[in-house]
C-alpha positions as CSV (number, residue, x, y, z in Angstrom):
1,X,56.5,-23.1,24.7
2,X,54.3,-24.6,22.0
3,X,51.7,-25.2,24.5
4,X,52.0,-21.2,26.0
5,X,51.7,-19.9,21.6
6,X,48.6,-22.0,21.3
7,X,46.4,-20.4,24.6
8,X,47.6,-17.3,23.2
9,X,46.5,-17.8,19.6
10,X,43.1,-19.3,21.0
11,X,42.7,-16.4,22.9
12,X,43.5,-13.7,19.9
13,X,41.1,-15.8,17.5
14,X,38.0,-15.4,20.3
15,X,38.5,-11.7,21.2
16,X,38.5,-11.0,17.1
17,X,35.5,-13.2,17.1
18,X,33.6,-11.4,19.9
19,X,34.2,-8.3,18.0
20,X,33.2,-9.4,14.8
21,X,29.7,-10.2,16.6
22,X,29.2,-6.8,18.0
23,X,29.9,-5.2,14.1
24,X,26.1,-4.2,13.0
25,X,24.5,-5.6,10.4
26,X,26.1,-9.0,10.8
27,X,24.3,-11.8,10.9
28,X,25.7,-13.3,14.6
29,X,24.5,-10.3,16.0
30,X,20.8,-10.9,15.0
31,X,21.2,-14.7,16.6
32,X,21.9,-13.1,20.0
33,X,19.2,-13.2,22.5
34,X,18.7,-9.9,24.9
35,X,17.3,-10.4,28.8
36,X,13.8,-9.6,29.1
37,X,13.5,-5.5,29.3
38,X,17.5,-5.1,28.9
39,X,17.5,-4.4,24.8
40,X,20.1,-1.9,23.4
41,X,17.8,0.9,21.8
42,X,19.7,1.7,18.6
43,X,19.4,5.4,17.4
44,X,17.0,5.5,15.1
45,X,13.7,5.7,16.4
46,X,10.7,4.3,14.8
47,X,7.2,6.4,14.7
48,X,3.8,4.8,16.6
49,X,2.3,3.0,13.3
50,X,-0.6,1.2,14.8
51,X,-4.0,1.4,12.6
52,X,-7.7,-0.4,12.8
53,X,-6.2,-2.6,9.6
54,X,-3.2,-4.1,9.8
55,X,-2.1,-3.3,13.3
56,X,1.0,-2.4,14.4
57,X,3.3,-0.6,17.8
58,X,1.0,1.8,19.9
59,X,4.6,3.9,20.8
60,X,7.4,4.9,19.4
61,X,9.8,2.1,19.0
62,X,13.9,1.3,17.7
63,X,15.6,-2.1,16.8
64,X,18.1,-3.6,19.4
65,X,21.9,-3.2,18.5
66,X,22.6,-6.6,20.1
67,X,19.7,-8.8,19.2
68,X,17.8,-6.8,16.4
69,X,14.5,-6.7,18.3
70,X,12.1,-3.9,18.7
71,X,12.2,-2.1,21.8
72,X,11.1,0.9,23.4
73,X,13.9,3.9,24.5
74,X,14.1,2.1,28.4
75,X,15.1,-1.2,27.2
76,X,11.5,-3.0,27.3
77,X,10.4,-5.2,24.4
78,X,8.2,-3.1,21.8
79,X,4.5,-5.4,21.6
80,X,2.9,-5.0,17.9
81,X,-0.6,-4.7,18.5
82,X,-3.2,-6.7,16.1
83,X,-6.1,-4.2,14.9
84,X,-8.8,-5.5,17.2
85,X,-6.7,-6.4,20.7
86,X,-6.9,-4.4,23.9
87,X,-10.5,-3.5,22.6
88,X,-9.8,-1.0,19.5
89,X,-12.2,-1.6,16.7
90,X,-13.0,1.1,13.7
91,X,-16.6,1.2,12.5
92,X,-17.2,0.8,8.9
93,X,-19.3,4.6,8.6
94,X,-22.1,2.2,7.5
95,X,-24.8,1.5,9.7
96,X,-26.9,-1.8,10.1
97,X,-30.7,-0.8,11.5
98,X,-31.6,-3.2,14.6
99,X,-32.4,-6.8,13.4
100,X,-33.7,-8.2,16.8
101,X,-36.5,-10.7,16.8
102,X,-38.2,-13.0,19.2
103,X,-37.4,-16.0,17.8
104,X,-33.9,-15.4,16.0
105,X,-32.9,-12.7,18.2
106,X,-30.2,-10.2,17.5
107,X,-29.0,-6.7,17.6
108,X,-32.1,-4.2,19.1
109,X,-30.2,-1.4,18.0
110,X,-28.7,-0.1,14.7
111,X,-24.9,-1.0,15.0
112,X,-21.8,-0.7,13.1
113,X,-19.0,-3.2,11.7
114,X,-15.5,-3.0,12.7
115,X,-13.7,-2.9,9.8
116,X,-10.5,-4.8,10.9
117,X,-12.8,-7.6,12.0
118,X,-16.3,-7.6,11.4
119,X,-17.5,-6.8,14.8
120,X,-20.5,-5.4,15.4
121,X,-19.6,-2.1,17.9
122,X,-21.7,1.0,18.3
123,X,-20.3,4.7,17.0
124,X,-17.4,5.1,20.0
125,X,-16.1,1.4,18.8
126,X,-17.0,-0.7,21.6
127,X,-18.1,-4.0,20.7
128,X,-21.9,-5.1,21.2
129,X,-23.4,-8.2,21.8
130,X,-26.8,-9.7,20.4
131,X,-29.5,-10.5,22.3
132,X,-31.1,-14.3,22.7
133,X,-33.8,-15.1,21.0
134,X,-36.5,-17.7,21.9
135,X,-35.4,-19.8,19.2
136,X,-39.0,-21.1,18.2
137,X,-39.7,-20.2,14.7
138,X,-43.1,-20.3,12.6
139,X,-42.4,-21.9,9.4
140,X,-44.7,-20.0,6.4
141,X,-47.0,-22.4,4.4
142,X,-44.5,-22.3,0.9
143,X,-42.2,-25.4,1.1
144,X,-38.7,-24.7,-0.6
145,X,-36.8,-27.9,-2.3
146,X,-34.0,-28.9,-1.1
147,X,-30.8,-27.4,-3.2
148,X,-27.1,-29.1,-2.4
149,X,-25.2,-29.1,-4.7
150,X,-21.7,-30.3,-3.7
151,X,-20.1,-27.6,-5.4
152,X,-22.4,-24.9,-4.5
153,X,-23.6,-26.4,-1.0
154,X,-27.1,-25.6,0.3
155,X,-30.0,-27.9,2.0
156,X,-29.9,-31.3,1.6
157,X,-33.6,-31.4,2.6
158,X,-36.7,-29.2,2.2
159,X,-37.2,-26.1,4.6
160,X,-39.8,-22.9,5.1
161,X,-39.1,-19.3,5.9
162,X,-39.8,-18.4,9.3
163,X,-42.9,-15.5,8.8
164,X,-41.0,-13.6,11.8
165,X,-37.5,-13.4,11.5
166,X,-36.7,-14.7,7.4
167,X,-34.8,-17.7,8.3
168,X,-34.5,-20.9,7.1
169,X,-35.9,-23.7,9.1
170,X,-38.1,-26.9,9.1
171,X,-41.3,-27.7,9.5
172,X,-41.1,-27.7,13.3
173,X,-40.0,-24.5,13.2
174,X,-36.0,-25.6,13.9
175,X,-33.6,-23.4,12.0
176,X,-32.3,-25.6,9.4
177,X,-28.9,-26.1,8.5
178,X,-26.8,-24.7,5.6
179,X,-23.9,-27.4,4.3
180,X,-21.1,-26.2,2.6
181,X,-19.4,-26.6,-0.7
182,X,-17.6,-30.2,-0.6
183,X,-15.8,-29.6,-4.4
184,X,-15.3,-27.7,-7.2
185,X,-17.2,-27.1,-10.0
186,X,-17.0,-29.0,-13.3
187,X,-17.3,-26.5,-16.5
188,X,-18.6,-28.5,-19.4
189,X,-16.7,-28.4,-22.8
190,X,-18.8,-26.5,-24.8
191,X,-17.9,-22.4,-25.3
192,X,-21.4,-20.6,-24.9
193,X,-21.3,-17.3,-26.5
194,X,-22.1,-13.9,-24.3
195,X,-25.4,-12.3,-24.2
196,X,-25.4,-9.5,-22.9
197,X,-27.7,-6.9,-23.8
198,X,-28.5,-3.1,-21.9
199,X,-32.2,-4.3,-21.8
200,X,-32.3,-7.6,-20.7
201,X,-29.0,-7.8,-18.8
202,X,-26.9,-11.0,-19.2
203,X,-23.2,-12.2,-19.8
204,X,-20.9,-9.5,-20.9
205,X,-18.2,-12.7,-22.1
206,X,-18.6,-16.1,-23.0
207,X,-19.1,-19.0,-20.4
208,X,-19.4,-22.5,-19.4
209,X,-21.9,-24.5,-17.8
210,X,-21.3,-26.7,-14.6
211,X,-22.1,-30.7,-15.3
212,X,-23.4,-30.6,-11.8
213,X,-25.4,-27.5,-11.0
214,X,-25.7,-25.5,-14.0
215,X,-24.1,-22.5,-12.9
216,X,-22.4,-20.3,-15.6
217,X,-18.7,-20.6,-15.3
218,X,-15.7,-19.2,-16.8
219,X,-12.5,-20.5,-18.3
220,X,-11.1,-21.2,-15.0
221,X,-14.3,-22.9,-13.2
222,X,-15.2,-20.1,-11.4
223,X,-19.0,-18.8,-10.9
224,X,-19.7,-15.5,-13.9
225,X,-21.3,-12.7,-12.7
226,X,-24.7,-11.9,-14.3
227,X,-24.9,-8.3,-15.8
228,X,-27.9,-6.2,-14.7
229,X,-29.5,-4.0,-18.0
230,X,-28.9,-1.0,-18.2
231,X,-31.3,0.4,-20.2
232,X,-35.7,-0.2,-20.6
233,X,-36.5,-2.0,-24.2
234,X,-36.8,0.4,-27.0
235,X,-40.3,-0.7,-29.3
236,X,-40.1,0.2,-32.8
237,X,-41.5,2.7,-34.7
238,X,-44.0,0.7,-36.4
């Protein structure tokens, strides 16, 4: 008799349970997993809110009442779409003029940039590719010094502009090689005051100096932005 009371009180306590699950807006339902392309569609529906930014669902979608998943009105799984995938890219309504040339290569027509990832696409958004360049260079006759700075990066060793395409390279005409920042910049101590004038341009707040490469630096360490004038000089009346 004791035994038959128990099976009966097991079986009470996992019906209530099983109903307590299906409740929405509890948190067993959201653990439960759905069959591939057998959701619940609930009945709200969700507008299309895909855009060339952030992405998003191409179709209308709703949220599964069983596993709280987004799903179309049949039952299939609702895909959110990044801003660039399936080929959709969104020009930038600036456009770059062609910057092929022999040795560097590049685009030979005026292009556009996607704006949800920097893509270089023509007017109806489809993406373009450069065009290969010989990749021999003529280095001009003015040698530039090398200029790493671990906190700024640069060259560690001397390098020419190629006469044809602008880059940098060496004296064989290689392209050379930029090195990135390794560490921060170190702002000295002393507060130098701002100088900024509408003739002469300068800084509009006061700075620091980096130890190591001399760049003007605010409180925080970070690079200050140089002011352009504003204004010509005024000469005095005398």
């Amino acid at each position: 008799m004791k035994q038959s009371f128990k099976k009966r009180l097991g079986a009470a306590l996992l019906a209530v349970s099983m109903l307590f699950m299906l409740l929405p807006g509890t948190s067993f339902a959201a653990t439960t997993s759905c069959p591939v392309g057998q959701h619940t569609p609930g009945g709200t529906k969700y507008p299309a809110d895909w855009n060339y930014v952030t992405g998003g669902y191409e179709y209308d979608y709703y949220e599964c009442t069983v596993c709280g998943q987004y799903c179309h009105d049949n039952g299939m799984d609702a895909q959110h779409v990044g801003p660039c995938n399936r080929g959709h890219h969104a020009d930038t309504n600036v456009l770059y003029p062609a910057d092929y040339t022999t040795c560097g290569g590049g685009f030979q027509t005026s292009y556009y940039r996607c704006i949800g990832c920097g893509t270089a696409v023509d007017a109806s958004g489809t993406e373009l590719q450069p065009a290969s360049g010989s990749g021999s260079h003529t280095p001009g006759a003015e040698e530039f010094p090398a200029d790493y700075f671990p906190c700024t990066g640069g060259f560690k060793v001397p390098w020419y502009q190629c006469t044809v395409c602008g880059r940098p390279v060496d004296q064989n005409g290689n392209e050379s090689i930029w090195v990135d920042a390794t560490a921060n910049h170190q702002p000295d101590s002393e507060v130098h005051p701002a100088d900024y004038l509408p003739c002469t341009g300068g800084f509009k707040s006061s700075f620091h100096i980096c130890t190591v490469c001399g760049w003007p630096l605010d409180s925080n360490g970070e690079p200050m932005r140089w002011d352009e004038p504003t204004a010509g000089h005024q000469p005095g009346g005398e």
